[in-house]
C-alpha positions in Angstrom: 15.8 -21.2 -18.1 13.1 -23.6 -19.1 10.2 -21.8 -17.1 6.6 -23.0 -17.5 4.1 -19.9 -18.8 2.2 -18.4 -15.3 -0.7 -19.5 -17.4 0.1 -23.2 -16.9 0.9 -22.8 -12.8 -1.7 -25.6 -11.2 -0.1 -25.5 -7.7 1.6 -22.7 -5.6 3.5 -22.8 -2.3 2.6 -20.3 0.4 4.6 -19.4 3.0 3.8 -18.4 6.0 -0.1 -18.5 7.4 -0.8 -15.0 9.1 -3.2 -12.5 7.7 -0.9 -11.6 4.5 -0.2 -15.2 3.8 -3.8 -16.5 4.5 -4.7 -14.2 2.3 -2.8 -14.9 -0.2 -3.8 -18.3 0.0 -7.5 -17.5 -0.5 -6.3 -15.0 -3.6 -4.8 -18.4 -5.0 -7.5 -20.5 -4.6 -9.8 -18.5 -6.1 -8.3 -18.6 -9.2 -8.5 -22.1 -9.1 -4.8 -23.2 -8.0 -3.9 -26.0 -5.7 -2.0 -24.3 -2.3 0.3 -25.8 -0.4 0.7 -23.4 2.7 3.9 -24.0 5.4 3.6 -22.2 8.6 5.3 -23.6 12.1 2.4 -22.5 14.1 0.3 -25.5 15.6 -2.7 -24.3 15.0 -2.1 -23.1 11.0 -4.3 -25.2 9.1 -7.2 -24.3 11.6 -6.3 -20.4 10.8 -6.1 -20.4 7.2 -9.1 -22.8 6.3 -11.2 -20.3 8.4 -9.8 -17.3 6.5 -10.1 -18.6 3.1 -14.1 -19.7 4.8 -14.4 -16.3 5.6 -13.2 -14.5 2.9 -14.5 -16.7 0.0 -18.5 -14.9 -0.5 -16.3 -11.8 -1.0 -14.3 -13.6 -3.6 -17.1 -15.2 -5.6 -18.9 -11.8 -5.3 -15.9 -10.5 -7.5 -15.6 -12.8 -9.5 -14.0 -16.9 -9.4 -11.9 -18.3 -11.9 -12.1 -21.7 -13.4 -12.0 -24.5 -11.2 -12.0 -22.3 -8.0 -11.8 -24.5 -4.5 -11.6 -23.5 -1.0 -10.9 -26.5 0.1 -8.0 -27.5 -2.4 -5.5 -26.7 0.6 -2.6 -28.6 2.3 -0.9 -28.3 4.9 3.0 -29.2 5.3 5.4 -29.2 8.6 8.4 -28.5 6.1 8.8 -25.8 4.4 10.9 -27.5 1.5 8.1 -30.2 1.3 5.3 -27.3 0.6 7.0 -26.2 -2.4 7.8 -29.2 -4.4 6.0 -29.1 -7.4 5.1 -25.5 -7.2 5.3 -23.8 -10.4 5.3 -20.6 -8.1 6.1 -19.6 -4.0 4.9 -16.5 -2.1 6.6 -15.8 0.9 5.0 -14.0 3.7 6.9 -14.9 7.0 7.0 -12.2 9.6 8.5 -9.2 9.3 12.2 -9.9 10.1 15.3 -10.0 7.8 16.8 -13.1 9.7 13.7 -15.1 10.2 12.9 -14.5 6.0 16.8 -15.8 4.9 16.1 -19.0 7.5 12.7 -19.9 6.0 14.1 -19.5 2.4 17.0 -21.2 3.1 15.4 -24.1 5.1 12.8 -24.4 1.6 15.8 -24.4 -1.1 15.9 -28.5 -1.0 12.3 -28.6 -2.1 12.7 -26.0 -4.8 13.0 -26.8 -8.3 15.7 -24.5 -9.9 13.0 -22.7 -12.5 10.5 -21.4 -9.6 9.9 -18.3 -8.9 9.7 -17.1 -5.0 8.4 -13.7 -4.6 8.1 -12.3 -1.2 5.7 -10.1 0.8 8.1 -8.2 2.4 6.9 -4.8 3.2 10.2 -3.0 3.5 13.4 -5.6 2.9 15.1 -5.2 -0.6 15.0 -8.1 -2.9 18.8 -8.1 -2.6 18.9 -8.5 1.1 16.8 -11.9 0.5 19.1 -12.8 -2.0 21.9 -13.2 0.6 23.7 -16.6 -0.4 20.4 -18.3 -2.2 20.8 -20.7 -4.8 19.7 -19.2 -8.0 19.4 -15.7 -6.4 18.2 -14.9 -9.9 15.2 -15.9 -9.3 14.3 -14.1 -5.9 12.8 -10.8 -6.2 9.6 -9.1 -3.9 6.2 -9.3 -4.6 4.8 -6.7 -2.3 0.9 -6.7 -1.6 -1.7 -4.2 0.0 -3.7 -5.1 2.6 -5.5 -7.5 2.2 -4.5 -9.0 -0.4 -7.3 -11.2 -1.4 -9.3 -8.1 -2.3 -6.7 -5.5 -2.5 -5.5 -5.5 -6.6 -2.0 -4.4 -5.8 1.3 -5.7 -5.9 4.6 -4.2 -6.3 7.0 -6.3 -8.0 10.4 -5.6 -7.3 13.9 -7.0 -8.8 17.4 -6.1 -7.6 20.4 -6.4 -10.1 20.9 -9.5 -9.6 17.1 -10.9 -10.5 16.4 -12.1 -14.0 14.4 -9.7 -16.3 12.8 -12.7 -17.3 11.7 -13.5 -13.8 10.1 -10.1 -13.0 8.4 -10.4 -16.5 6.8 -14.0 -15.9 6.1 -13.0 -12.1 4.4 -9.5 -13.2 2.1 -12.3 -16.1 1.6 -14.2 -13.1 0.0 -11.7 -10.5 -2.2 -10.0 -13.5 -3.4 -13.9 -13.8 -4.9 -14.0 -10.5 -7.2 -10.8 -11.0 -3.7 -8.4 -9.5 -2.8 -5.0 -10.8 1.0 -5.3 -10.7 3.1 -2.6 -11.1 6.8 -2.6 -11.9 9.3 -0.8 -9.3 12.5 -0.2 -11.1 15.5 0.4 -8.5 14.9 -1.1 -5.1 14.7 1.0 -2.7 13.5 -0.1 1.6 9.7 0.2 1.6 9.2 0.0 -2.1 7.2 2.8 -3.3 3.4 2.6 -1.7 5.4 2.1 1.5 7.4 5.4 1.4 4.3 7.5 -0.1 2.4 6.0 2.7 5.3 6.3 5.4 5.7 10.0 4.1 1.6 10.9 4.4 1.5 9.1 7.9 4.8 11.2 9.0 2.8 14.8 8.7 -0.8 13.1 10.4 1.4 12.1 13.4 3.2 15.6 13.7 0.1 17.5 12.7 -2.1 15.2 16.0 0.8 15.4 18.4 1.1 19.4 17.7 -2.8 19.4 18.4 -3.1 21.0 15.2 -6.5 18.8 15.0 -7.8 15.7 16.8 -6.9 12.1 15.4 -10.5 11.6 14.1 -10.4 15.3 11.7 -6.9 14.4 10.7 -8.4 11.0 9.4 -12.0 12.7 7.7 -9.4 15.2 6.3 -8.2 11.9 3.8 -11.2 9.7 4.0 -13.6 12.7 2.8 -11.1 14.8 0.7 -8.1 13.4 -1.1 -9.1 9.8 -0.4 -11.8 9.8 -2.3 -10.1 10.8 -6.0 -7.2 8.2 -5.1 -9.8 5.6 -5.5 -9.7 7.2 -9.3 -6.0 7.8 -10.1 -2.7 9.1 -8.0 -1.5 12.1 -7.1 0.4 12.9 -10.7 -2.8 12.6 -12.5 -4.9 14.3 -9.6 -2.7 16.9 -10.0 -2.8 17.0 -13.7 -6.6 17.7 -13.4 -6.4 20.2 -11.0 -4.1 22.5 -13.3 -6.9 23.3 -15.9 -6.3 23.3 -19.2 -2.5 23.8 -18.9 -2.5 20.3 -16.8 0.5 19.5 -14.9 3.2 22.1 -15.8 0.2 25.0 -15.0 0.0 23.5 -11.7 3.8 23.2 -10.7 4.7 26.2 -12.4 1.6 28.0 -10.6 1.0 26.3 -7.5 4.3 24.8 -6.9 6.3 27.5 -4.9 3.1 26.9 -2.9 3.6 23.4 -2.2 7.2 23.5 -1.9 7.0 26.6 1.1 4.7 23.7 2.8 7.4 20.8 2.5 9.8 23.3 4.7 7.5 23.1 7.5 6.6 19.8 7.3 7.1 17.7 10.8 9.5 15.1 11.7 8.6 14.0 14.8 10.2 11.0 17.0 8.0 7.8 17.7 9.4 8.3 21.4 7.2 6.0 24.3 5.3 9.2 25.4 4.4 10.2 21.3 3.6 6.8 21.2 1.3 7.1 24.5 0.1 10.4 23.6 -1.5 8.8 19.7 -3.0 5.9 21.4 -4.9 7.9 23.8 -5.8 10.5 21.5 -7.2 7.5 19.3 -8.9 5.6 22.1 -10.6 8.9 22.8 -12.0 8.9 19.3 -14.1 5.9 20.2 -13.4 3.3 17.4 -15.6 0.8 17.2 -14.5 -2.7 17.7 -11.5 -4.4 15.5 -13.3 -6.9 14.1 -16.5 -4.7 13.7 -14.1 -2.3 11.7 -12.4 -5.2 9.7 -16.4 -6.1 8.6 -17.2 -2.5 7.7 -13.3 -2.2 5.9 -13.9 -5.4 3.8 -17.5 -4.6 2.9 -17.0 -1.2 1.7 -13.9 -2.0 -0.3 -16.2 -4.8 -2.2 -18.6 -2.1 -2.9 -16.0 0.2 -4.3 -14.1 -2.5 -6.4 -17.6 -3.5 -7.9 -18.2 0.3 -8.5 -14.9 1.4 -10.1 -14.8 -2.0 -12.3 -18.4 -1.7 -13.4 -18.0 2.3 -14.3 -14.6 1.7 -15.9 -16.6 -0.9 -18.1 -19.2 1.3 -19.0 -16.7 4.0 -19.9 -14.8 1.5 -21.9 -17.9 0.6 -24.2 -18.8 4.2 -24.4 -15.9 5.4 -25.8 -15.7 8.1 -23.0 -12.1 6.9 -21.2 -9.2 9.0 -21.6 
């Protein structure tokens, strides 16, 4: 396949104008793309020119690429008219198997055959989107974290039937717009931040609806604890630390039995309507402050830490000092 480098991409197709797409659309921008954005919602353009408004000072606060233009955005009706010319489409529709094949199906007419379409799908497997696509090759998931525009992450995931080649030039692409892309090997529902996520989120709901603690300890027990060294590195090389100078093996040789006598009596509870009433009330009774109070104070702080961690990093880097 004749595929243009990611480094020559001037225009990209976005799919979908919610949060994750909107997003996306800012991340684009501010690396200086041209976006076309599809979304069936009448009020779309309004939406995702006051995203990319607000989220923009946070963007050139990190850092804008060459060429970098809120305002290089259009707006299509037609999904298969948003994606002609697009050296590159991500797909963020909602959250629904059916919905995602209709939208990709409905945009094949625009597509040329050496594009790429990654999708934002938090859960589907590439080879469910694949279902009778042209060029099903090309079609693989490109899973970000919320948000996205400040958020480095994305999972890229093929099935057996996606080019090598495409995951290659689509993990080139992502690391071009400022991304830290990481490769996820066999495709499995919810990827892999998903699952560790789904897995950590499992044991707070058991441990709040056994009254074990209140919602707002069982979130300080992450936030002020384990939270905090995520921001640095993941649980292998946590882990690794924490076992001395024999590193990992001391630790599972040591401490495992430990930890595997707690996965026995971990919960499994049932997201049943009164669970469900129970968490919300519990929650509410933690006083949150406002959503978009919350969304300020969740955007600002991550800015702060990104500076941090990138400036620090640096430092370590000309020191010498990094492992």
């Amino acid at each position: 396949m004749n595929r243009p480098a990611p480094a020559s991409v001037t225009r990209v197709a976005a799919l979908g104008a919610g949060t994750i797409g909107a997003s996306w659309a800012a991340t684009f921008l501010a690396q200086g793309l041209e976006v076309a954005v599809h979304d069936p919602r009448p009020d779309a353009e309004a939406f995702v020119r006051r995203f990319v408004a607000r989220a923009w000072p946070a963007l050139d606060r990190l850092g804008l690429g060459e060429g970098a233009d809120p305002d290089r955005i259009e707006v299509f009706d037609d999904p298969a008219r948003a994606v002609e010319g697009a050296g590159f489409v991500q797909e963020s529709g909602p959250e629904n198997l059916a919905t995602k094949r209709e939208l990709l199906a409905r945009m094949e007419a625009g597509l040329a055959p050496e594009t790429i379409v990654a999708s934002s799908t938090s859960g589907f497997m590439p080879s469910e989107l694949q279902v009778d696509r042209a060029g099903p090759e090309r079609y693989l998931v490109g899973h970000p974290f919320n948000p996205p525009h400040l958020i480095p992450l994305v999972e890229v995931v093929g099935s057996p039937a996606t080019d090598p080649d495409a995951i290659d030039w689509a993990y080139a692409f992502y690391l071009r717009m400022n991304k830290q892309p990481i490769r996820v090997r066999k495709e499995v529902p919810g990827h892999v931040t998903n699952r560790m996520q789904a897995a950590l989120y499992r044991e707070a709901i058991h441990l709040a609806l056994e009254e074990v603690a209140d919602i707002r300890d069982i979130d300080l027990a992450i936030s002020a604890g384990p939270g905090l060294r995520w921001a640095l590195w993941g649980p292998h090389m946590i882990h690794h630390l924490a076992g001395g100078d024999g590193g990992m093996r001391h630790l599972l040789e040591h401490i495992g039995p430990n930890i595997q006598s707690w996965w026995a009596t971990l919960g499994d509870p049932k997201l049943t309507p009164d669970a469900v009433d129970r968490l919300v009330a519990q929650f509410e009774a933690s006083r949150p402050a406002p959503l978009e109070r919350l969304v300020g104070e969740r955007d600002t702080l991550l800015i702060a830490l990104l500076e941090t961690l990138r400036n620090e990093r640096a430092a370590l880097d000309r020191e010498g000092g990094r492992a």
